[in-house]
N, C-alpha and C positions, 0 to 999 in steps of 0.2 A: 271678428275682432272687435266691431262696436257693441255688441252687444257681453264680451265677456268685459270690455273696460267698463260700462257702463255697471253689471255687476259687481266692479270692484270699487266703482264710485258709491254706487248702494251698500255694500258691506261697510266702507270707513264710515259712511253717515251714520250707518246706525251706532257703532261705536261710539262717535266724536257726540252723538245725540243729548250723552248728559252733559256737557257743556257749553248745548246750544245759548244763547244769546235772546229770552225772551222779552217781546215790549212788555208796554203795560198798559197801551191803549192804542185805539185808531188814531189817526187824523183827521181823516176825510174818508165817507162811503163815495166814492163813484157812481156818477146815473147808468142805471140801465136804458138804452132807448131801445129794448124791446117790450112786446106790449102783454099786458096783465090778463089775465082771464079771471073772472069771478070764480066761475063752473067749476073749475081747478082747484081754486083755494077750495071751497066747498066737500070736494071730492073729498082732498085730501085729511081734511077737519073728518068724516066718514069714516075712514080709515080704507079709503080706494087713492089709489095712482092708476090716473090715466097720462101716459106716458108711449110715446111712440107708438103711435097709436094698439094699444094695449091697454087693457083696464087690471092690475094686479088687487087683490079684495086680501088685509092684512089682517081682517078677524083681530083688531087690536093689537098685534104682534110688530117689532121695525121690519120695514118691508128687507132688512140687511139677514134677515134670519130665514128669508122665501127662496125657495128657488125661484129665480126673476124668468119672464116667457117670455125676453130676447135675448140678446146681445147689444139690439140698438136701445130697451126698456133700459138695461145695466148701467150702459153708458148715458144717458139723461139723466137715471136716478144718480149716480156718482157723481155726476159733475155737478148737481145740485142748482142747474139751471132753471127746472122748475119753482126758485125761491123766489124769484119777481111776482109768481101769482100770490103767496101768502100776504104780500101789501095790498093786494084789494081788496082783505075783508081789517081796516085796519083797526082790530082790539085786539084787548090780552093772548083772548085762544089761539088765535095763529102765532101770534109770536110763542107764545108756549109750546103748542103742536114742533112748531119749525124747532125748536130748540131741544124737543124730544127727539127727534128723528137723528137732529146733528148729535147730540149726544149718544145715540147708537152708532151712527157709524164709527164715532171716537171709539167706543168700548170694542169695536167688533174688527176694524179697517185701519184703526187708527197708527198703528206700530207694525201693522205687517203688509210689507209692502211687496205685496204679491196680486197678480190679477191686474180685472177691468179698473180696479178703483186706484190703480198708480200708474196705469198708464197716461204715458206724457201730456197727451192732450188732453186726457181728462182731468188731470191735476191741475192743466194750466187754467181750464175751464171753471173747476171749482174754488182755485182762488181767488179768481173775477168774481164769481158768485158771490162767495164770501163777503170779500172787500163791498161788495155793491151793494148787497142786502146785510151787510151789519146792523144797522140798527133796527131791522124786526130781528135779529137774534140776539144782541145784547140788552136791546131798552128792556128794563127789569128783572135782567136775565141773574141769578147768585153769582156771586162772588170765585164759587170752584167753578162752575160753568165759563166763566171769563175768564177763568183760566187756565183752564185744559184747550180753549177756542182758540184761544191765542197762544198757545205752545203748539199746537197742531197746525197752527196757519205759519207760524216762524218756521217749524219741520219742513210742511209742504216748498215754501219757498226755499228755502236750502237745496232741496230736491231740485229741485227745477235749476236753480243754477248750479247744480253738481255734473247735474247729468244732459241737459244743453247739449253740453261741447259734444256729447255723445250722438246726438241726434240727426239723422240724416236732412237734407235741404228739405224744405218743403212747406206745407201750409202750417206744419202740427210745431215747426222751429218757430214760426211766425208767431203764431199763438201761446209760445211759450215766452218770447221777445216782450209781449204785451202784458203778459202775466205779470213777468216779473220789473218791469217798468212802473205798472200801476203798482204794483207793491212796496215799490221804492219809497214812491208820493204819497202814497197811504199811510205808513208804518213809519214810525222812527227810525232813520234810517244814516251812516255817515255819508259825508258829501261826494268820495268816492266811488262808494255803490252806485249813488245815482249817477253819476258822471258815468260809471261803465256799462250802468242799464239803459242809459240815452245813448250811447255808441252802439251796443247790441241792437238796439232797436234800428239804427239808424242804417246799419248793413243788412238788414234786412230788407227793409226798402231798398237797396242798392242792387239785391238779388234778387227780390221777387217779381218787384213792382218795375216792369216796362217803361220804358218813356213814354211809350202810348197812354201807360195808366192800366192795363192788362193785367192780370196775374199772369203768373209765368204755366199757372197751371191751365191755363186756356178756359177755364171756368169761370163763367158771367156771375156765379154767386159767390165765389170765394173775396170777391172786392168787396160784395155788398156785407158779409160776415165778418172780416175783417173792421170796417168801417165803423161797424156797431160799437167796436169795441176802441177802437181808436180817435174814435169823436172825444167819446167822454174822458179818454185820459189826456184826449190833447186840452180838455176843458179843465180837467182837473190841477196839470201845469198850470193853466191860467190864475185859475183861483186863488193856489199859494203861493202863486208868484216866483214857480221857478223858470230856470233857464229850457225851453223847449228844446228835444233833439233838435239837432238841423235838418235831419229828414224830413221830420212831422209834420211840417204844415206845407213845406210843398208835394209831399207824398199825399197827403190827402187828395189837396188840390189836383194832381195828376190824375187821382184815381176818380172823381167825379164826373170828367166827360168819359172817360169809358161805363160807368154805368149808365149812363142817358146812351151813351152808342149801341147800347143790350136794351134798351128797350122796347118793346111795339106800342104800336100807336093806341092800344086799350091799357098801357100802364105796365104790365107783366114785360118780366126778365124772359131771353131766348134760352132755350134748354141746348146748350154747348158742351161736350165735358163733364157731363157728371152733376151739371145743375138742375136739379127741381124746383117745384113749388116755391112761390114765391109768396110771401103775405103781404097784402095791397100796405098794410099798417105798420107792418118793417120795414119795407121801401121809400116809404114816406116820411118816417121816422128819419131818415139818414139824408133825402132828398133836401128836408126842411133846413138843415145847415147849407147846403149846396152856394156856395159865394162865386163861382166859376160861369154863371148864369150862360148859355147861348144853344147856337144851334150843335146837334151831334154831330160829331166826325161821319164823313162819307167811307172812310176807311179808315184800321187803325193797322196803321203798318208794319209794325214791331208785331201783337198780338196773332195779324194778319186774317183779319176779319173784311168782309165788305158791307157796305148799306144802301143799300136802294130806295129813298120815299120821294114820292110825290103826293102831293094832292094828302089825303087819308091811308096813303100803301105804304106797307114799310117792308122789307125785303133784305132777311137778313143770311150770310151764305159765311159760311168755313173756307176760308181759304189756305190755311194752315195746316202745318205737321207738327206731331205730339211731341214734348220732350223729351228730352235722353231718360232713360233710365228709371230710377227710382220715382222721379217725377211725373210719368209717366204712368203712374200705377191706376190714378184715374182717368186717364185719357178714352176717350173715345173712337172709333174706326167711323166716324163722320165724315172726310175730306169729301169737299164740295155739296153738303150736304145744305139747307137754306131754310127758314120760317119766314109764313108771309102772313101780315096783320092786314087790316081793312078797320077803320073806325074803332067799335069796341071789341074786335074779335080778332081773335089770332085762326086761321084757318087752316092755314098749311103747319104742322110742328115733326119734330123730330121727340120723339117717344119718351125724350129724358129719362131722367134717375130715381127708379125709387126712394125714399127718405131713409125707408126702416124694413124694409125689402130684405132676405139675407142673400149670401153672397151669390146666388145660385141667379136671381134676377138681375142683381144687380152688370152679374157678365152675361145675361143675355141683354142687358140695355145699353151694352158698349157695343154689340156688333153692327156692322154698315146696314144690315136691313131694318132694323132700330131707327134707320135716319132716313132724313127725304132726299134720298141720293140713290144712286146706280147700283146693283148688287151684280156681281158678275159669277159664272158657274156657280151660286150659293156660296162664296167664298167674302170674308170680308178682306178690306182694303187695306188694313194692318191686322195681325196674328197677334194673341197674347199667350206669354210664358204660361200654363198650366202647372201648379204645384202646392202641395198642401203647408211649404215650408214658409215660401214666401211671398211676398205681394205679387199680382198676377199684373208684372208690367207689360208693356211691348215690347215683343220679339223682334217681331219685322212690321215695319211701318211704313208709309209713305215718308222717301226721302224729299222729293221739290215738287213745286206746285208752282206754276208759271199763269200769272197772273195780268191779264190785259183789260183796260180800264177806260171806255170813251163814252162821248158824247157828240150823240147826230146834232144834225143843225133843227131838227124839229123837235128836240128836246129831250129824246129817249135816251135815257142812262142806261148804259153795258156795259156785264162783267164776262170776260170772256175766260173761263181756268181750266187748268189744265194738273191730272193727278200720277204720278207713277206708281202708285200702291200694288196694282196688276203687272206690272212691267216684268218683273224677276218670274213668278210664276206661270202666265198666258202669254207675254211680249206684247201687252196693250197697254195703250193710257185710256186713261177716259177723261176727257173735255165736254164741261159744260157749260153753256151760254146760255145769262139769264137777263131781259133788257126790260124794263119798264118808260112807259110811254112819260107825257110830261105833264099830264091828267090824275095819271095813276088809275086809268080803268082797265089798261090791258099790260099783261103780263107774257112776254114770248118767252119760252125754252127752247134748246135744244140739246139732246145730251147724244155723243157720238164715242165709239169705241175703234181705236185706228191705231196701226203701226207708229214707233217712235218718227219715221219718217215724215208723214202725214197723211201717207196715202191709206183710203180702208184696207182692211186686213180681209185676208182669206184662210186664216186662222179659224175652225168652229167655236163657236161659243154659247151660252144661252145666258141674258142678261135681262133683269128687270128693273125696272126704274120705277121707286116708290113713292109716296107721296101722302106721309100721314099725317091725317086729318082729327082737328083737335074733338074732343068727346061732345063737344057744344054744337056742333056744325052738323047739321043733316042733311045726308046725300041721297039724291033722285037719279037716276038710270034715264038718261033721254034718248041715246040711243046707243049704240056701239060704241060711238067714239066719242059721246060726251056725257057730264057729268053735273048736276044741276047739286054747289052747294051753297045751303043755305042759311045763316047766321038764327037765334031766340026771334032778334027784333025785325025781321022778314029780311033783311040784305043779302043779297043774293051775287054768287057768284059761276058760271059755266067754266069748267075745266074740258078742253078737249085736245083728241091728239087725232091729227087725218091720217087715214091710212091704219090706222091699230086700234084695238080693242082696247078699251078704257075699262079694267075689272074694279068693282068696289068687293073692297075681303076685310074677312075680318081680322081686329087688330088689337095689341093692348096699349094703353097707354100709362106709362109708370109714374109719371107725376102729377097727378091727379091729388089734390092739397086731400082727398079721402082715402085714400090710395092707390093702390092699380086698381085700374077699370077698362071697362073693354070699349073699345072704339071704333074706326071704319081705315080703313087707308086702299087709295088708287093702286094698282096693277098694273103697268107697261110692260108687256113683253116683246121684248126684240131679240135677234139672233144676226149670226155672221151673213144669214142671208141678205141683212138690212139692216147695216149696225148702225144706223143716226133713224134717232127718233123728233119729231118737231112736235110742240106741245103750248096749248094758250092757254091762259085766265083770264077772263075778261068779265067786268063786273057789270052785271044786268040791273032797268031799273025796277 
């Protein structure tokens, strides 16, 4: 039903399109703070797009006439993100190059609005571009050029708030919110619009953004993506001196100590939900406004994350279930799963998300063996819907996860949790306790598989408890039951488990900023014979 009202919001526009309402000039470009590539601009001046990671060679043709070699290539090219690199080589030929390009997809994408290039988020994306990088596409640009730019860009937004109301919750309404807010500020615009694109904006925050400061979508990068784009229009308000949503600045504010709560102790974002790669130079970017100054949450309770640091340790653990539904289409089968950092190194990770991966990887980096958690009969902890129609939410997921939270008198912080994701299918939870010392050299586990009751099961089962290890870390075989690994700048750390074979296997890891690449991850196998397993980390000098 949303999608054929949405088609019928598409059809009036195009009608109502000769009577749209065009400016006659910007206002304001909006700062992009993400960060430029030379190589890029260069490329592109060539007639090569390196995009997603893919290099497309246009033989002087617009790349809009190629068949493109992604999905994810399609969507960067359309949304026109790659235009911040054209300002680093800043003369005439980029700005001309850039204004040849946009002038194709006007001739070819411009009126027909079908495909990757009107889909919602990447409309909302390209407007941002747009607005951001106007003046490398207008400074010198003719007189019909500015204005077919600027009928296209009046179109695009119309779109966006036609079809909105259409659009299911989630991160892609969010990014539409923002779109058409800076468009407001940007564009000539009456005082009304902007009054209802500051309220739009302002329920958005109301429904995404947790009190914790969280995405609703449990995703550690969707705050930091968002932020990019919400800085500078909250800068942009400033500039001309309008009235700020009332969300905006305490919403930002909220959402800065949960990004410092995702971080490890060597700078990088926790791989949660669907987050990859992180750019030291985008984090910082966003970091650099940060007015909320202090120490990170030990826990964020709404998100329902935990944080364990001492000393250099930083020990980060899922304690959360995915949300309902459509929202839920990125989630992860993680519960109880954890990343541990040490100084400049992340050691222990969870496999995260490829960037540009297609879809086939990407659902093999949601399953529970993907994370450094408990795998039980090769089953993950939540199931997802399988279907070519529609987004591959969850099925069946963990409903509660019970969460116990102290501190000994010698300083050691413990989280003690508890999952019912196996319950429905084998009649087991799995609890894991994970405590760090008040040093931060040693690290205890314990991961147990037991009747709702409490008592162990006599239930059979075959369970392994994983433990992947980031691409950087080199691991040594000391003996059966332990595990010598070792950081670039010689820091060293011994993983062991008494009693069990400690296997090093091979592993991939999908967020790797070059792509997937292959890596090492620990082996714990236990069974109903011996369902608690006990397990240390403890850092050597």
């Amino acid at each position: 039903m949303r999608r054929l009202r949405r088609r019928i919001a598409v059809m009036r526009l195009r009608l109502s399109s000769r009577f749209l309402r065009v400016p006659d000039r910007l206002i304001v470009a909006p700062t992009d703070l993400r960060g430029v590539d030379p190589h890029v601009c260069d490329e592109i001046l060539s007639g090569r797009f390196p995009l997603a990671g893919r290099l497309l060679e246009t033989d002087g043709k617009s790349p809009f006439h190629l068949t493109l070699p992604s999905r994810a290539f399609a969507v960067r090219l359309h949304n026109f993100s790659w235009l911040r690199h054209m300002r680093a080589r800043k003369n005439p030929r980029s700005g001309a190059a850039a204004r040849t390009i946009v002038d194709s997809w006007l001739s070819i994408h411009g009126t027909r609005i079908v495909g990757i290039a009107w889909e919602e988020e990447v409309t909302a994306k390209r407007v941002i571009s747009w607005l951001s990088h106007s003046p490398v596409l207008l400074q010198g640009a003719e007189r019909g050029f500015y204005r077919r730019f600027m009928r296209s860009l009046a179109f695009q937004i119309r779109y966006l708030q036609r079809t909105a109301r259409y659009q299911p919750d989630g991160t892609t309404l969010f990014q539409i919110r923002i779109a058409l807010a800076m468009a407001t500020v940007a564009v000539p615009t009456k005082a009304a619009t902007l009054k209802r694109a500051a309220q739009d904006l302002d329920r958005e925050f109301d429904l995404q953004i947790l009190p914790d400061g969280g995405h609703i979508s449990r995703n550690p990068r969707i705050g930091l993506e968002l932020l990019l784009d919400l800085l500078p229009l909250r800068q942009t308000y400033v500039n001309l001196g309008h009235d700020l949503p009332q969300k905006l600045m305490s919403g930002i504010d909220r959402m800065y100590p949960a990004l410092r709560f995702f971080r490890h102790s060597n700078g990088d974002l926790a791989l949660f939900n669907g987050a990859s790669t992180t750019s030291a130079e985008e984090l910082m970017s966003v970091l650099r406004y940060d007015e909320t100054t202090g120490q990170p949450f030990k826990a964020m309770p709404h998100s329902n994350f935990q944080r364990l640091a001492s000393g250099n340790t930083v020990i980060l653990m899922d304690t959360g279930v995915a949300p309902l539904g459509r929202l839920s289409a990125s989630a992860h089968a993680g519960c109880l799963s954890f990343e541990m950092s040490s100084y400049r190194h992340r050691f222990i990770v969870n496999a995260g998300s490829p960037k540009f991966a297609d879809r086939r990887y990407v659902q093999m980096a949601r399953a529970t063996a993907a994370h450094s958690t408990v795998t039980l009969n090769d089953t993950s902890s939540s199931r997802f819907l399988q279907s070519d129609f529609i987004e591959p939410v969850m099925q069946e997921r963990v409903e509660a996860v019970q969460v116990e939270r102290s501190k000994a008198d010698d300083g050691r912080d413990c989280v003690i949790a508890t999952h019912d994701g196996y319950l429905s299918d084998f009649g087991l939870l799995h609890q894991r306790e994970i405590s760090l010392n008040a040093t931060g050299t040693i690290i205890t586990g314990r991961d147990r598989l037991l009747m709702p009751d409490g008592n162990d099961t006599g239930t059979e089962f075959d369970a392994v408890s994983r433990f992947h290890i980031h691409p950087a870390i080199d691991l040594y075989q000391q003996d059966r039951e332990s595990v010598l690994l070792m950081a670039p700048d010689g820091e060293k750390w011994v993983f062991s488990c008494p009693g069990h074979e400690v296997v090093i296997a091979e592993d991939v890891f999908f967020a790797d900023a070059s792509g997937i690449c292959a890596s090492d991850q620990l082996e714990i196998a236990f069974s109903d014979q011996k369902p608690e397993i006990r397990w240390f980390l403890s850092r050597r000098s």
